[in-house]
C-alpha positions as CSV (number, residue, x, y, z in Angstrom):
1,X,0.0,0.0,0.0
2,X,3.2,2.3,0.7
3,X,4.1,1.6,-2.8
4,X,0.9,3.0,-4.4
5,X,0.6,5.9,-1.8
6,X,4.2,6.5,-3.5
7,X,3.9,6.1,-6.9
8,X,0.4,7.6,-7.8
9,X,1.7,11.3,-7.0
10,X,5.1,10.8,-9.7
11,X,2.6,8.8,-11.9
12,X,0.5,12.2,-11.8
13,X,3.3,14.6,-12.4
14,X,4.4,12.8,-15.2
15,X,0.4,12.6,-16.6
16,X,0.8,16.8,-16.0
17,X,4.3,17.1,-18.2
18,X,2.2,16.4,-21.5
19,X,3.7,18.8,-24.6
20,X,0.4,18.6,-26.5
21,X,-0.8,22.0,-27.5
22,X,3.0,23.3,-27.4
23,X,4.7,25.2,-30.3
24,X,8.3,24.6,-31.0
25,X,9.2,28.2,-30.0
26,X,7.7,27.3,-26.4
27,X,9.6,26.7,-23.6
28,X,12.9,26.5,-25.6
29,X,12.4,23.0,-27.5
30,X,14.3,24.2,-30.5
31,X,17.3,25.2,-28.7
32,X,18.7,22.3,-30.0
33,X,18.2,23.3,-33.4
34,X,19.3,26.9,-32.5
35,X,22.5,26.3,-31.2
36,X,26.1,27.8,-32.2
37,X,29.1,26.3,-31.5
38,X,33.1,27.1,-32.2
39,X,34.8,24.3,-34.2
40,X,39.1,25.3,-34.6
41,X,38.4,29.2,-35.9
42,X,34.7,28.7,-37.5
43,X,31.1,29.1,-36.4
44,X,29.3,25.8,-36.5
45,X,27.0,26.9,-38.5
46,X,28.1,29.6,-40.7
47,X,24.8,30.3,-41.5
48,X,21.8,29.6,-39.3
49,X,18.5,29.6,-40.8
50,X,15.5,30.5,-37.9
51,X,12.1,32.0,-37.2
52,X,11.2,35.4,-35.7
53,X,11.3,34.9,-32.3
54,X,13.4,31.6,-31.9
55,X,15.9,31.2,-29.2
56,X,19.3,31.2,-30.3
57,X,21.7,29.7,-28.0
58,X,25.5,30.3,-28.3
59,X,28.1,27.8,-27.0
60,X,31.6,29.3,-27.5
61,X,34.8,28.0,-26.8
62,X,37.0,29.8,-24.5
63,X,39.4,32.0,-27.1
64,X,36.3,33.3,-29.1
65,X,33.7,35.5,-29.0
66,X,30.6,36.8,-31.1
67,X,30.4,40.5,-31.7
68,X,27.2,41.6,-34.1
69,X,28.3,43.8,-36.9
70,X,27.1,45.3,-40.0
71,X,27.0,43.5,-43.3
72,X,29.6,46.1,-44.3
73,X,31.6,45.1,-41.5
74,X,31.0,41.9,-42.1
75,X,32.3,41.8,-45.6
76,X,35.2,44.0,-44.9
77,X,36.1,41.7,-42.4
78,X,35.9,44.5,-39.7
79,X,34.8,43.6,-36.2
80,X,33.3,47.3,-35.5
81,X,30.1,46.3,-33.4
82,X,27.0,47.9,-34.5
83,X,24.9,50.2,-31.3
84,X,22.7,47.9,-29.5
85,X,23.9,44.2,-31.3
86,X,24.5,41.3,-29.3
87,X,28.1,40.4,-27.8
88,X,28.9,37.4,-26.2
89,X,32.2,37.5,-24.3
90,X,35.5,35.0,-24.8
91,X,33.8,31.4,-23.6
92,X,30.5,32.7,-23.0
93,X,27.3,30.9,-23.5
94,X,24.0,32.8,-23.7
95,X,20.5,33.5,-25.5
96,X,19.9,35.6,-28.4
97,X,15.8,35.9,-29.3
98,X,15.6,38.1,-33.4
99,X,13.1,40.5,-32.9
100,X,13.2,41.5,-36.2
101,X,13.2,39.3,-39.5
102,X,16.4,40.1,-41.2
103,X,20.1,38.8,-41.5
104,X,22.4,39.4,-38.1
105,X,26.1,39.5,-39.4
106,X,28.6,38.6,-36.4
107,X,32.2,37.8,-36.3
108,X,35.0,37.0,-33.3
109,X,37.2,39.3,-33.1
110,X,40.8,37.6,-32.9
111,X,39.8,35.3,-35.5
112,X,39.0,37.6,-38.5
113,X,38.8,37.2,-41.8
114,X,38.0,33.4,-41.2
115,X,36.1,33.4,-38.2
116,X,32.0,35.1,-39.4
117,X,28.8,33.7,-39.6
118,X,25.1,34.8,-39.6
119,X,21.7,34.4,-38.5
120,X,18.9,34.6,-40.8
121,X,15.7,35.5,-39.5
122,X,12.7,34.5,-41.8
């Protein structure tokens, strides 16, 4: 009887856990899917493909960083943030949610000309 008394409240907790009616975009399930990496001196991946609003998570390794720049910057291969872009620090790890549909441009700093990517917000 113990046993039961037991078990039926973790039996209903995981009955209450259901994900039915849940988007994606809800309570972070497409992290996953939304995460950047460093590999060596790249990105991984160069180029992330996401939806307005999506959680982007960045993992970086401990000798890089990811400044947002312009596409100018970006193609000149100059790490000049732009006013009010996102920065993650040397090892950081942190969220980034697009608010706007539209292609962020980011870079690390030390590791320029090779080391760019971007998000593209659809």
């Amino acid at each position: 009887m113990r046993i039961i008394a037991y078990l039926m409240p973790v039996f209903m907790f995981f009955l209450s856990c259901s994900k039915e009616g849940v988007s994606p975009n809800e309570n972070n399930n497409n992290i996953s899917e939304n995460t950047i990496s460093t590999w060596a001196h790249t990105f991984q991946p160069s180029t992330l493909i996401c939806n307005l609003g999506d959680t982007v998570y960045f993992d970086l390794g401990g000798s890089h960083n990811a400044i947002e720049v312009s596409e100018a910057s970006y193609d000149a291969n100059d790490a000049t943030p732009i006013e009010n872009g996102f920065e993650f620090g040397y090892g950081a790890n942190g969220f980034f949610v697009p608010l706007e549909a539209k292609t962020y441009y980011y870079v690390c700093v030390p590791h320029l000309p090779e080391m760019k990517a971007k998000i593209i917000v659809e």
